[in-house]
N, C-alpha and C positions, 0 to 999 in steps of 0.2 A: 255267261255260258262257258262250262268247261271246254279243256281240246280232249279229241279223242284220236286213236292209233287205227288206223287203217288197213285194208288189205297189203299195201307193198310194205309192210313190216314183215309179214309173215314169212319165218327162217330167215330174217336177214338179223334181227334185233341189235342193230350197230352200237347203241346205248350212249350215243354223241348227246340226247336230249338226256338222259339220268343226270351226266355231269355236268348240265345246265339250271337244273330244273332246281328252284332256291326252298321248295316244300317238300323234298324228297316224295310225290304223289307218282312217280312213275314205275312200276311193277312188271315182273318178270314171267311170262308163263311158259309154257311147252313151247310153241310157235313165235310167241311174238310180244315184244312189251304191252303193256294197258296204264292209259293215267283213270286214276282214280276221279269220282265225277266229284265226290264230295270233299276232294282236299287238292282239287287244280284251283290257285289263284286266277284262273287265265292272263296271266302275264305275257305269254306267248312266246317265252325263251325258249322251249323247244322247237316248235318250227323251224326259223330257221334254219337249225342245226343237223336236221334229218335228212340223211342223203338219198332217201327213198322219195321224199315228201310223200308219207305217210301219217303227217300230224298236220289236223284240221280243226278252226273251230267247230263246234259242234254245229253252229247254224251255218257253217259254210262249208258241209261236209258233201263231198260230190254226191248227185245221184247212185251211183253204180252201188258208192261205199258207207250209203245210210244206211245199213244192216248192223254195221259195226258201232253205232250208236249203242244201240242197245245190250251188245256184244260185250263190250267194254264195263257198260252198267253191269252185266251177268257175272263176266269174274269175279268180280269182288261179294256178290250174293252165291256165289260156289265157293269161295279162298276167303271164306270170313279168316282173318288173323293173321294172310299172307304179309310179307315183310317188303319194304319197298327193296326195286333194284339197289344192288352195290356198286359205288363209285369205284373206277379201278385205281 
């Protein structure tokens, strides 16, 4: 099961998980980062790291923020060729 980015990302995008994450699968949008479903190892070196905790497995994603399930899938089917986040 991939992770996915959740609501307390949105406007915060700290990007403490980009400089963790060993696939480069975590992605930049207007609001808020998105990991990719089809290139998260689920390693789970992001969590952690997230000072929102805004990064969930995907089957342990709170009720409120299973929208963002599919939310997450949707970017990447709208940003076909987006480029992952940059390391700073």
């Amino acid at each position: 099961m991939p992770y996915i980015i959740a609501e307390p990302c949105i406007n915060v995008k700290d990007k403490a998980c980009v400089e963790v994450c060993p696939v480069d699968c975590i992605y930049e949008g207007d609001t808020m980062l998105f990991i990719h479903p089809d290139e998260c190892i689920d390693c789970g070196a992001c969590e952690p790291v997230c000072p929102v905790k805004a990064i969930f497995a995907e089957d342990e994603t709170p009720d409120q923020w299973k929208n963002f399930i599919e939310l997450n899938k949707q970017f990447f089917k709208d940003h076909p060729g987006v480029k992952p986040a940059t390391k700073s």
